[in-house]
ZASERO-897631 format. One record per residue: z, x, y of N, C-alpha, C in turn; residue in three letters. Coordinates in nm, 2 decimals, m for minus. Each point is the difference from the previous one (the first is absolute). Layout:
+--------+--------+--------+--------+--------+--------+--------+--------+--------+-----+
!     nw !     nu !     nv !    caw !    cau !    cav !     cw !     cu !     cv !   r !
+--------+--------+--------+--------+--------+--------+--------+--------+--------+-----+
!      Z !      X !      Y !      Z !      X !      Y !      Z !      X !      Y ! ALA !
...
+--------+--------+--------+--------+--------+--------+--------+--------+--------+-----+
// end
This chain:
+--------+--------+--------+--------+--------+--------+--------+--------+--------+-----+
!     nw !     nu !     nv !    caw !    cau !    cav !     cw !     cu !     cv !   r !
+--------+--------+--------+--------+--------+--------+--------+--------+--------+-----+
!   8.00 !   6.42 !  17.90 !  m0.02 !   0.13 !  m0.06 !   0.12 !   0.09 !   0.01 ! UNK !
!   0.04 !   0.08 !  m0.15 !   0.14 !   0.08 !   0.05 !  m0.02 !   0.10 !   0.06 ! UNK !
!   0.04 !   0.10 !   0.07 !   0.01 !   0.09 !   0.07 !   0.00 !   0.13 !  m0.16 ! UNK !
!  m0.07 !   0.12 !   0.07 !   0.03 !   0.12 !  m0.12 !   0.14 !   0.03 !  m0.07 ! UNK !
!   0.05 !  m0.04 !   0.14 !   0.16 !   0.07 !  m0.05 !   0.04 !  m0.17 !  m0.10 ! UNK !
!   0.01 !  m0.08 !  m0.01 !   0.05 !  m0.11 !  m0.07 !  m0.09 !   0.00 !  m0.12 ! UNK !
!  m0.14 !   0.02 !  m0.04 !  m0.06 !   0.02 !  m0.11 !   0.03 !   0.12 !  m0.06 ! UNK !
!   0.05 !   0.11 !   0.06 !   0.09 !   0.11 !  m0.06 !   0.10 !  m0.01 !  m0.05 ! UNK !
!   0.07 !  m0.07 !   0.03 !   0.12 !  m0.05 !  m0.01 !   0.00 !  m0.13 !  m0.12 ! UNK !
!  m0.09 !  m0.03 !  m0.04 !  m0.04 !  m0.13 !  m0.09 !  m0.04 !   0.08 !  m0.11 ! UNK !
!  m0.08 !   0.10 !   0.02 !  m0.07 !   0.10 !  m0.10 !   0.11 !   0.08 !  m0.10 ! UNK !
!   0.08 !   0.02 !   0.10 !   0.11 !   0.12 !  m0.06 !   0.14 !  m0.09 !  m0.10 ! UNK !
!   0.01 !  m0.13 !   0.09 !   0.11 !  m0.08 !  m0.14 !  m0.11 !   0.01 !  m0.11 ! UNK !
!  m0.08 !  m0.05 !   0.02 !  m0.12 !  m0.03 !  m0.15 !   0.06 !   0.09 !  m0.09 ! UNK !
!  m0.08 !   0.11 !   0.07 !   0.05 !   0.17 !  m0.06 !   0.11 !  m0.06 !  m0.08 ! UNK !
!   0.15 !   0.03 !   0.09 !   0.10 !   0.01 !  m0.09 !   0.03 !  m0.09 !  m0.11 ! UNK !
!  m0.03 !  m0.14 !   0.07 !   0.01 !  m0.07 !  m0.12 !  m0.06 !  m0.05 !  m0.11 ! UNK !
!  m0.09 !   0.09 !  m0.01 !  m0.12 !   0.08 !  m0.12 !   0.09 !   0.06 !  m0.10 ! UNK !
!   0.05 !   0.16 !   0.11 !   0.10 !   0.07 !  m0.07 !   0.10 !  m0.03 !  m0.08 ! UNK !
!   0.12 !  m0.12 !   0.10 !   0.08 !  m0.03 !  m0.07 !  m0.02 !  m0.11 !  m0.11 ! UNK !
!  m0.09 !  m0.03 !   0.01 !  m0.02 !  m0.10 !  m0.14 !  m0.02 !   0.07 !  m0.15 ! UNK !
!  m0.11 !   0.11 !   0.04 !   0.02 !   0.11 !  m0.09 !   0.11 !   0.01 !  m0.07 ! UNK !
!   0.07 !   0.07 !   0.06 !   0.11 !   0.09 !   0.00 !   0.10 !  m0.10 !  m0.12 ! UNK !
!   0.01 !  m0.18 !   0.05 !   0.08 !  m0.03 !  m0.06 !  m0.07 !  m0.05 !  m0.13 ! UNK !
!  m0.15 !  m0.06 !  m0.02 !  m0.05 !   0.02 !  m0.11 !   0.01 !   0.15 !  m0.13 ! UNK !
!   0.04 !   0.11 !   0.13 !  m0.03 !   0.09 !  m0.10 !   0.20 !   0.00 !  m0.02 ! UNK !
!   0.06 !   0.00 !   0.01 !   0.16 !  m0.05 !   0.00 !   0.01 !  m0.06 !  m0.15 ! UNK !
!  m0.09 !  m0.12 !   0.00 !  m0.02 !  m0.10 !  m0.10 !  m0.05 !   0.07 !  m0.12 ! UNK !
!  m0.11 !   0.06 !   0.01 !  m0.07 !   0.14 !  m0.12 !   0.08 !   0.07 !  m0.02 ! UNK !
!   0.05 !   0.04 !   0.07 !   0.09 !   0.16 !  m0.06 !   0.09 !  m0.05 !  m0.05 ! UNK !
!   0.04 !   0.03 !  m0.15 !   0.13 !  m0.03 !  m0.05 !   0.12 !   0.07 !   0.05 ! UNK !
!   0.02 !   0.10 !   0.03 !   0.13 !   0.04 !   0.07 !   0.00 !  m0.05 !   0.09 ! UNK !
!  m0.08 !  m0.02 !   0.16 !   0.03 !  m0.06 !   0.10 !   0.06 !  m0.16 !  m0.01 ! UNK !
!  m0.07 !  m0.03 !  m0.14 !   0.05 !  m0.10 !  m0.03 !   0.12 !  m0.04 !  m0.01 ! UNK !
!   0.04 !   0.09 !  m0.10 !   0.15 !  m0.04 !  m0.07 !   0.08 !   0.03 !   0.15 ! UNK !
!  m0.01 !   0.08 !   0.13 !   0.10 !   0.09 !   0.03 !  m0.01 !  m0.16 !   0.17 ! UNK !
!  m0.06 !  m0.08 !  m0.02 !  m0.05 !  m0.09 !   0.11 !   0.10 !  m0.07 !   0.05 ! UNK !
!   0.08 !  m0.06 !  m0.11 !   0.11 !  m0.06 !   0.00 !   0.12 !   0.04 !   0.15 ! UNK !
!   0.03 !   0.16 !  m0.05 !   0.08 !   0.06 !   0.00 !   0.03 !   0.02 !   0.19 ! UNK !
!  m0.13 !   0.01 !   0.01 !  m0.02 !   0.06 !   0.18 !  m0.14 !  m0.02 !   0.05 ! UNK !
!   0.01 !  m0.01 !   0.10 !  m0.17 !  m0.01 !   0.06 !  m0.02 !   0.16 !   0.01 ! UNK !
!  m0.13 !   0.02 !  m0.08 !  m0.09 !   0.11 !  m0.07 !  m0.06 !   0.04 !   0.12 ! UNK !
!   0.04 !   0.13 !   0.07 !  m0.13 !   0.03 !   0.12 !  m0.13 !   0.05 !  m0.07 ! UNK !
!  m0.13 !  m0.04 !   0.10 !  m0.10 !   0.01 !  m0.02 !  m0.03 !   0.13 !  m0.06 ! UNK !
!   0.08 !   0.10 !   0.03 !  m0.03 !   0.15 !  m0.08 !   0.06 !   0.01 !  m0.13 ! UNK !
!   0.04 !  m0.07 !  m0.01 !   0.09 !   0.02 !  m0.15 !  m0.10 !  m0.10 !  m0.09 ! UNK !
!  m0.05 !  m0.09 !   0.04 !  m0.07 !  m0.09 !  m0.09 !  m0.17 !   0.07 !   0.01 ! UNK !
!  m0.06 !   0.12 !   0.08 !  m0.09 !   0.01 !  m0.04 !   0.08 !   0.14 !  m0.09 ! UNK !
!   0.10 !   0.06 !   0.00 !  m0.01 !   0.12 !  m0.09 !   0.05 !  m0.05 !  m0.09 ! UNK !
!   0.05 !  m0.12 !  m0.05 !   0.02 !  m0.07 !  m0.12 !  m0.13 !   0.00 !  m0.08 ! UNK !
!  m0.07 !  m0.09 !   0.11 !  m0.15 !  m0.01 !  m0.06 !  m0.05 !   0.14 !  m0.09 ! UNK !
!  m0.05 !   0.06 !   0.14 !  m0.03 !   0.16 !  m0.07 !   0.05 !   0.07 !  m0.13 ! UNK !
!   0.12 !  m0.02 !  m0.03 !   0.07 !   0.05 !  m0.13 !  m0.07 !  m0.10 !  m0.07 ! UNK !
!   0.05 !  m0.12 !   0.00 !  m0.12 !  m0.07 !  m0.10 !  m0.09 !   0.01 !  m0.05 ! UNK !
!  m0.12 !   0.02 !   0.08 !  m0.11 !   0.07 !  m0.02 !  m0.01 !   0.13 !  m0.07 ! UNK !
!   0.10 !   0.07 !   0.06 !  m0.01 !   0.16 !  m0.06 !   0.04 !  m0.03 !  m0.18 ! UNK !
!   0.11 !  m0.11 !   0.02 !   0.04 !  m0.01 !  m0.15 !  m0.11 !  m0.13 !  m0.11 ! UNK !
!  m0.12 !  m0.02 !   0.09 !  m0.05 !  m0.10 !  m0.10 !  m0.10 !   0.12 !  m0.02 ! UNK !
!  m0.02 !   0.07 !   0.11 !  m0.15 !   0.09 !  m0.03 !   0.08 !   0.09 !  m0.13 ! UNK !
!   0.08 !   0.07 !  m0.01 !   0.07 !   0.10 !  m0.11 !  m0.03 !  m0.09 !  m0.11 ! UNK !
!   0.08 !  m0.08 !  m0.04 !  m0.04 !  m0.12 !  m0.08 !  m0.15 !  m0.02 !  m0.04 ! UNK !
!  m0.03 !  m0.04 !   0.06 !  m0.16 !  m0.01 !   0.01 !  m0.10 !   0.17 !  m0.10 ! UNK !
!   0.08 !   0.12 !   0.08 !  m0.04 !   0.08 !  m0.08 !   0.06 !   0.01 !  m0.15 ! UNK !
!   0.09 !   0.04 !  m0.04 !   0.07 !  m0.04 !  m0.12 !  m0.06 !  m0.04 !  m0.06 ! UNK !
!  m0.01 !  m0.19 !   0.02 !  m0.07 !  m0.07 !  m0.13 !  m0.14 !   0.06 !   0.00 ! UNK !
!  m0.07 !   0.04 !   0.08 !  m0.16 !   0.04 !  m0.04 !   0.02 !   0.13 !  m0.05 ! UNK !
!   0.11 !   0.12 !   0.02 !   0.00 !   0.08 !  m0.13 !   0.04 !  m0.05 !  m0.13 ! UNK !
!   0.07 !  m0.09 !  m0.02 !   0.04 !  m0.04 !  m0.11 !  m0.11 !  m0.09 !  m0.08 ! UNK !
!  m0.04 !  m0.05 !   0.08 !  m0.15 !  m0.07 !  m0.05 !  m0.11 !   0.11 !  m0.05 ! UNK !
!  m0.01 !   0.05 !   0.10 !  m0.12 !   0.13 !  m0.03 !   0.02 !   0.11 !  m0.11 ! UNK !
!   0.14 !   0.05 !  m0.03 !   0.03 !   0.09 !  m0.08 !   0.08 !  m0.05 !  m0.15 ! UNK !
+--------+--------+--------+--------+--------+--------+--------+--------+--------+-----+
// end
Protein backbone atom coordinates (compact mmCIF):
# COMPACT_ATOMS: atom_id res chain seq x y z
CA UNK A 1 0.00 0.00 0.00
CA UNK A 2 1.49 3.62 -0.92
CA UNK A 3 1.83 5.91 1.74
CA UNK A 4 -0.42 9.54 1.36
CA UNK A 5 2.43 11.43 0.54
CA UNK A 6 3.53 8.98 -2.64
CA UNK A 7 -0.28 8.70 -3.83
CA UNK A 8 -0.09 12.56 -3.78
CA UNK A 9 2.68 12.63 -5.50
CA UNK A 10 1.26 9.97 -8.23
CA UNK A 11 -2.01 12.13 -8.28
CA UNK A 12 -0.28 15.43 -9.00
CA UNK A 13 2.02 14.13 -12.30
CA UNK A 14 -1.46 12.74 -13.51
CA UNK A 15 -2.56 16.27 -13.06
CA UNK A 16 0.22 17.72 -15.02
CA UNK A 17 0.46 15.40 -17.57
CA UNK A 18 -3.27 15.95 -18.34
CA UNK A 19 -2.29 19.57 -18.63
CA UNK A 20 0.50 19.32 -20.72
CA UNK A 21 -0.99 17.14 -23.18
CA UNK A 22 -3.62 19.67 -23.55
CA UNK A 23 -1.63 22.38 -24.06
CA UNK A 24 0.27 20.55 -26.86
CA UNK A 25 -2.91 19.25 -28.57
CA UNK A 26 -4.20 22.74 -28.29
CA UNK A 27 -0.50 23.90 -29.93
CA UNK A 28 -1.68 21.60 -32.83
CA UNK A 29 -5.34 23.52 -33.05
CA UNK A 30 -4.33 26.83 -32.90
CA UNK A 31 -3.07 27.96 -36.14
CA UNK A 32 -0.63 30.59 -35.04
CA UNK A 33 0.77 28.47 -32.30
CA UNK A 34 1.19 26.38 -34.99
CA UNK A 35 3.00 28.11 -37.59
CA UNK A 36 5.25 29.95 -34.80
CA UNK A 37 6.25 25.98 -33.19
CA UNK A 38 9.03 25.55 -35.40
CA UNK A 39 10.72 28.58 -34.47
CA UNK A 40 11.14 28.17 -30.36
CA UNK A 41 9.64 26.15 -27.67
CA UNK A 42 6.17 28.05 -27.03
CA UNK A 43 5.68 28.63 -23.20
CA UNK A 44 2.53 27.37 -21.76
CA UNK A 45 1.21 31.08 -21.50
CA UNK A 46 1.71 32.05 -24.79
CA UNK A 47 -0.07 29.02 -26.21
CA UNK A 48 -3.16 29.39 -23.96
CA UNK A 49 -3.38 33.29 -24.98
CA UNK A 50 -2.79 32.19 -28.55
CA UNK A 51 -5.69 29.98 -27.98
CA UNK A 52 -7.85 32.72 -26.43
CA UNK A 53 -7.33 35.14 -29.40
CA UNK A 54 -8.54 32.32 -31.43
CA UNK A 55 -11.43 31.91 -29.93
CA UNK A 56 -12.12 35.58 -29.55
CA UNK A 57 -11.40 35.72 -33.42
CA UNK A 58 -13.70 32.60 -34.38
CA UNK A 59 -16.45 33.96 -32.02
CA UNK A 60 -16.36 37.63 -34.07
CA UNK A 61 -16.47 35.58 -37.14
CA UNK A 62 -19.00 33.56 -35.93
CA UNK A 63 -21.04 36.86 -35.30
CA UNK A 64 -20.56 38.38 -38.68
CA UNK A 65 -21.61 35.52 -40.78
CA UNK A 66 -24.98 35.22 -38.66
CA UNK A 67 -25.47 39.02 -39.35
CA UNK A 68 -24.89 38.60 -42.79
CA UNK A 69 -27.11 35.60 -42.97
CA UNK A 70 -29.86 37.22 -40.93
CA UNK A 71 -29.90 40.61 -42.60
Amino acid sequence: MLSRKKRRGIIEKRRRDRINTSLLELRRLVPTAFEKQGSAKLEKAEILQMTVDHLKSLHAKGKYFLFIYFN
